[in-house]
C-alpha positions as CSV (number, residue, x, y, z in Angstrom):
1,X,52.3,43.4,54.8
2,X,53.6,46.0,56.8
3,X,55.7,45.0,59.5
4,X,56.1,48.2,62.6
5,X,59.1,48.1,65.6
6,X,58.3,50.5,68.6
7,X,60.7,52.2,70.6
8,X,60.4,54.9,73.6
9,X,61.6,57.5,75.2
10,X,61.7,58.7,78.7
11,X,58.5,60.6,80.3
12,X,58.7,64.0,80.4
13,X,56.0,65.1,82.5
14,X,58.4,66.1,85.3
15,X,59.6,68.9,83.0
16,X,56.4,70.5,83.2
17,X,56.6,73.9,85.4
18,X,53.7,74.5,87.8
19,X,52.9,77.4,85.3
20,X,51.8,75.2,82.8
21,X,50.0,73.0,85.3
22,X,47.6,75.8,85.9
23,X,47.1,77.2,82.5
24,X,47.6,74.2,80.0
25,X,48.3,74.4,76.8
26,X,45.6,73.2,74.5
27,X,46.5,73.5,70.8
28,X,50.0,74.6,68.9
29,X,50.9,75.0,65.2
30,X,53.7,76.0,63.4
31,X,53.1,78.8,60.6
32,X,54.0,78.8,57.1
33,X,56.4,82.6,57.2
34,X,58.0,84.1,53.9
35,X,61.0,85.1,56.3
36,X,63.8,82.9,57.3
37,X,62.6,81.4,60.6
38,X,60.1,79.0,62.3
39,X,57.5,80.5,64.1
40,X,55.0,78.4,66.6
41,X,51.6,79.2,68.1
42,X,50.3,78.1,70.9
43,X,47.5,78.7,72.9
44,X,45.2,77.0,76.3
45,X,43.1,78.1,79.3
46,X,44.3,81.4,79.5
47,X,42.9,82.2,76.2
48,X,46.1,83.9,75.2
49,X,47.6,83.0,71.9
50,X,51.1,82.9,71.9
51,X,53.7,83.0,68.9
52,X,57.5,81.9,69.5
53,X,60.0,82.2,67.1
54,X,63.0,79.5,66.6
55,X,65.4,81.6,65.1
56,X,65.2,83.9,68.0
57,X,64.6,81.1,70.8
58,X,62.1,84.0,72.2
59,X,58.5,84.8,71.8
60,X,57.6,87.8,69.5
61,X,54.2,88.2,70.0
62,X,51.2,88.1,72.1
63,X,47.4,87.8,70.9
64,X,45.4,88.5,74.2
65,X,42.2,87.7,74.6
66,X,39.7,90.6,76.4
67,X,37.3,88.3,76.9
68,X,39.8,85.1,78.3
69,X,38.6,82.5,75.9
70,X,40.1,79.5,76.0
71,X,41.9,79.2,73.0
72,X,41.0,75.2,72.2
73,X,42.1,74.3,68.4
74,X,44.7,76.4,66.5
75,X,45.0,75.5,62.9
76,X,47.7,76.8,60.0
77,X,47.0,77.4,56.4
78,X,50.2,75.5,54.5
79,X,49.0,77.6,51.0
80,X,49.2,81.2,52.5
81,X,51.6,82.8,54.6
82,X,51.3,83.6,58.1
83,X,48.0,82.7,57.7
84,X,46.5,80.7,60.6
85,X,42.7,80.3,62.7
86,X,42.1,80.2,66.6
87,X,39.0,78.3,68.0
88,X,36.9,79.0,71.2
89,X,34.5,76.3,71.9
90,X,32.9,77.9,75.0
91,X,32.3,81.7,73.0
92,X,31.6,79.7,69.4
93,X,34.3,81.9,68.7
94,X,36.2,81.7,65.1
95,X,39.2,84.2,64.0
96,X,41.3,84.1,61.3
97,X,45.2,85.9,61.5
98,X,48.0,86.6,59.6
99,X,51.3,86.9,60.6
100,X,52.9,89.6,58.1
101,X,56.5,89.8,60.5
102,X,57.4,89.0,63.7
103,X,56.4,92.2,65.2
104,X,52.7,92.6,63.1
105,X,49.8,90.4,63.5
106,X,46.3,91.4,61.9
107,X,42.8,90.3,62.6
108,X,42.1,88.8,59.0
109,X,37.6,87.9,60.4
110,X,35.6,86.5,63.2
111,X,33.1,84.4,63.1
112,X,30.5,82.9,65.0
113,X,29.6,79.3,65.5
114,X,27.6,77.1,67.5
115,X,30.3,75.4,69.5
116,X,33.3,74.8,67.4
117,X,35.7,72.4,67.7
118,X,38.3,71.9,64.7
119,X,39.3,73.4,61.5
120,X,41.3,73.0,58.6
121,X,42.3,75.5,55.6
122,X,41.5,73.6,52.5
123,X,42.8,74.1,48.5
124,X,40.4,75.2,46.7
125,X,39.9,77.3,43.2
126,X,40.1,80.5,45.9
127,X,43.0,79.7,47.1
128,X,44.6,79.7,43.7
129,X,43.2,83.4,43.4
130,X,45.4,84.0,46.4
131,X,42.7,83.6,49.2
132,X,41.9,80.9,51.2
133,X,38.9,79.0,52.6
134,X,38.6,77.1,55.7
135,X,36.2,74.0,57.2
136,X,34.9,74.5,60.4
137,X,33.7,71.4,62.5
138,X,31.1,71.5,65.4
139,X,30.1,70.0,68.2
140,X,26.4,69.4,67.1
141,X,28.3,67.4,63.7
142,X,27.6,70.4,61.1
143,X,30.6,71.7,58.8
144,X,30.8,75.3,57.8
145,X,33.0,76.7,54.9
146,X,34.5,80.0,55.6
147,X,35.8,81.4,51.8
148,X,38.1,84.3,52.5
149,X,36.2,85.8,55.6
150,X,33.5,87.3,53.6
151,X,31.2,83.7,53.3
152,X,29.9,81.3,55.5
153,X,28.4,78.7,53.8
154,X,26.6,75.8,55.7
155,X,27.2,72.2,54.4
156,X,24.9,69.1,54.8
157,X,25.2,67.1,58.9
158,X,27.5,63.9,58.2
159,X,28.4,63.4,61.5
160,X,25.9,62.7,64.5
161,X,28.9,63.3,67.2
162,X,31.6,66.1,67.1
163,X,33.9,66.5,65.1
164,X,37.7,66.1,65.9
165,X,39.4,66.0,63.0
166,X,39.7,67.5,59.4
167,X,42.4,66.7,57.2
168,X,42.2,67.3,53.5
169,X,44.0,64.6,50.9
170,X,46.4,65.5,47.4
171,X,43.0,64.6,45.8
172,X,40.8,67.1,47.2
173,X,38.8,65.2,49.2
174,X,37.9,65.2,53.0
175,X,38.9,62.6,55.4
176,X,36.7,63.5,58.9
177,X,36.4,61.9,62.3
178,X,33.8,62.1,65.2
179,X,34.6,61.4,68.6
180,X,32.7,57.9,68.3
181,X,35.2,57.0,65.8
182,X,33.8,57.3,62.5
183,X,35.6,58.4,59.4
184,X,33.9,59.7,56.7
185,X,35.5,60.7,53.0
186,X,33.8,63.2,51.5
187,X,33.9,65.9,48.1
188,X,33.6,69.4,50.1
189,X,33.1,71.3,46.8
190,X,29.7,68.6,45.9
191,X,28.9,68.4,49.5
192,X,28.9,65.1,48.7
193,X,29.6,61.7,50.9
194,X,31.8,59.2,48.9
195,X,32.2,57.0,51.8
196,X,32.2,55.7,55.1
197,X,35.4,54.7,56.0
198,X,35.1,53.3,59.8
199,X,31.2,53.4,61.0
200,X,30.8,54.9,64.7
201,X,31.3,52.8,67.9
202,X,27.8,51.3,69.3
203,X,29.2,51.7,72.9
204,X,28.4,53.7,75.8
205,X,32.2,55.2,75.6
206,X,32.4,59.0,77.0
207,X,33.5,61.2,74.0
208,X,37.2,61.8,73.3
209,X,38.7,58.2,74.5
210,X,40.3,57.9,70.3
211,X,42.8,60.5,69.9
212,X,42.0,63.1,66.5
213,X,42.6,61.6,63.1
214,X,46.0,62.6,61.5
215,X,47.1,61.5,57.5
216,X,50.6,60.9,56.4
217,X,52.5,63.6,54.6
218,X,51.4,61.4,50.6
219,X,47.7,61.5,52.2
220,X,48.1,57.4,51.9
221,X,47.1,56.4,55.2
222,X,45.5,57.9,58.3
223,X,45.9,57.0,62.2
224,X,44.5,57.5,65.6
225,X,45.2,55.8,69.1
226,X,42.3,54.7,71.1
227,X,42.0,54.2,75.2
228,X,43.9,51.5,75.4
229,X,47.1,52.6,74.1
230,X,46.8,51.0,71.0
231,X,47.7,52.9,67.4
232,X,45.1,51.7,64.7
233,X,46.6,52.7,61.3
234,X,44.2,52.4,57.9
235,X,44.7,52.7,54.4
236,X,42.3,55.8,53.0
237,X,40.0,53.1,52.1
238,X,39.3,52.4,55.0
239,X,41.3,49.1,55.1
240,X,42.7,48.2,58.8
241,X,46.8,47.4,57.7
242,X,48.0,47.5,61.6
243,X,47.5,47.8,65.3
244,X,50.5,49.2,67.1
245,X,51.4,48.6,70.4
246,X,54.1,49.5,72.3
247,X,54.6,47.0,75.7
248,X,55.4,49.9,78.2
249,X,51.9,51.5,77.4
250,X,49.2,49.5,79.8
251,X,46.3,51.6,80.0
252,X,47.5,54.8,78.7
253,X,45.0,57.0,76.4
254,X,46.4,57.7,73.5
255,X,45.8,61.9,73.3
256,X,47.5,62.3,69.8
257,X,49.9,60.7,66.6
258,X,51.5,62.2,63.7
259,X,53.0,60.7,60.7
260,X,56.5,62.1,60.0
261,X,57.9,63.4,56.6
262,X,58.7,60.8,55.3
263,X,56.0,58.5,56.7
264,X,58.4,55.7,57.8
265,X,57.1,56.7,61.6
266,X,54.5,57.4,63.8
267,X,55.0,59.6,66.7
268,X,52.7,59.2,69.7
269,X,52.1,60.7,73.4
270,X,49.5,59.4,76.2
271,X,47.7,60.8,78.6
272,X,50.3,60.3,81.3
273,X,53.4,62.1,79.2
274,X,55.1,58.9,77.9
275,X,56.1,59.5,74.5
276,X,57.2,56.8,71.6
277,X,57.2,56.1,68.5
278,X,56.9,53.1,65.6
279,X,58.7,52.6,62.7
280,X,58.5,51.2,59.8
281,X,60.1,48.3,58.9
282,X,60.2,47.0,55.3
283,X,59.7,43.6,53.6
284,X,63.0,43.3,52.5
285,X,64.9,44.0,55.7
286,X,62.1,42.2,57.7
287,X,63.1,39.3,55.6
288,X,67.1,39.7,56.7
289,X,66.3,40.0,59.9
290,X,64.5,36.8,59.9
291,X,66.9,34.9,58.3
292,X,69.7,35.7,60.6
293,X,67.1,35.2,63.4
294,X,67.1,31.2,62.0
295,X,70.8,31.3,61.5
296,X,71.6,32.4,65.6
297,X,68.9,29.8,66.1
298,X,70.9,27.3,64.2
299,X,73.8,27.9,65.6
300,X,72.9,27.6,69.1
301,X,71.3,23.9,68.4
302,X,74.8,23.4,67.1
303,X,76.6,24.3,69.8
304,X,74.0,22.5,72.2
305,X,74.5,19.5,70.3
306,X,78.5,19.4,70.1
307,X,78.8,19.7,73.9
């Protein structure tokens, strides 16, 4: 059984500038680099893609946008380099990067889809050639492989909504979500389903009201918050193990979670900017706690008692 404590922070959302209000951010993602800092990317309305470094505490570079796209997904490849794609749902719009230092950025390929709304670099026998291959998720429910941006390579409809989320497991598989809530796991190089993992909501729900799919660092477990504030977290089975809470969060949409490193905590924000987080909490020291839970207990019937 696992056993999850909640704690949060303070909101935040005063510490957003009336800049930000007006252009919002939409998607960030930090960048594998073969130099020594951290580089982030972030892009939103404007349909600029920004890249900041850490080391620097500056931005570097700017990727502007002729036609001001909204920049809505941005995804990084882990397995190459400075490697990362930008999404436009409203152009259909797919371009791959790469990020050789802080002061050159290349156009690696475009593509064009029919509404695309997340991505996700895959490993695959390419990639061990030293190029890569991305999955690219639609709004109509279709998947497209992109092999080194000379390929495009429609796969079979598995979903009947759009996509939100692709995350790929150690095994090679694909774990997906729709924005009715159903997970599928699938082989991407078969184009084969293995298994649905959570079947679709039959409600009248307006699309994104469960927050994107995201899969702990061992590819172990997967979770997404729904409408209510509530954290579901699953086995890659497909098994239910927990529904988080936190007692602050009323009616708060959950708009994203991650798993940390180590997977011993979830990390979540709302709709409102009220951030939290859960952590884990063992067998072993749930079982300590309870037993000095019954020995204050004890104690105080005592002391009751004796007066």
């Amino acid at each position: 059984m696992l056993h999850w404590n909640g704690f949060s922070s303070n909101q935040n959302a005063d510490l957003v500038r009336e800049e930000s209000l007006r252009n919002p951010i939409y998607s960030c993602a930090w960048l594998s680099v073969d130099f020594e800092d951290c580089i982030l990317a972030f892009g939103g309305r404007h349909g600029t893609i920004h890249l900041v470094s850490v080391a620097l505490s500056s931005e570097i570079y700017k990727l502007n946008n002729e036609n001001k796209e909204a920049v809505t997904f941005l995804s990084a490849a882990s397995q190459k380099c400075g490697v990362f794609c930008s999404l436009s749902q409203s152009s259909g719009m797919a371009r791959v990067w790469r990020l050789w230092a802080r002061d050159s950025v290349t156009l690696q390929s475009s593509h064009k889809f029919h509404q695309p709304t997340t991505a996700e670099f895959i490993i695959s026998n390419n990639t061990c050639k030293g190029n890569w291959d991305l999955l690219i998720g639609c709004e109509d429910g279709h998947f497209y492989e992109v092999s080194n941006g000379i390929t495009e390579k429609l796969l079979k409809r598995k979903h009947r909504k759009s996509i939100d989320s692709i995350k790929q497991l150690s095994t090679g598989y694909i774990i997906s979500k729709s924005v009715d809530g159903e997970v599928l796991l699938w082989d991407c190089f078969k184009d084969e389903l293995i298994k649905v993992l959570i079947k679709p909501r039959m409600t009248s729900f307006v699309a994104e009201t469960l927050s994107p799919l995201e899969v702990n660092f061992e590819g172990t477990f997967f979770c997404f918050g729904d409408e209510d504030g509530k954290v579901l977290v699953y086995d890659v089975q497909g098994k239910l193990i927990s529904k988080l809470k936190h007692p602050k969060v009323k009616k708060m949409r959950i708009t994203t979670c991650a798993f940390t490193n180590q997977s011993n905590q979830i990390l979540c924000a709302t709709e409102k900017s009220f951030i939290f987080r859960f952590d884990y909490i063992s067998p072993e020291v749930r079982a300590i706690w309870d037993k000095f839970e019954d020995s204050v207990e004890n104690d105080e019937e005592n002391t009751e008692g004796s007066s």
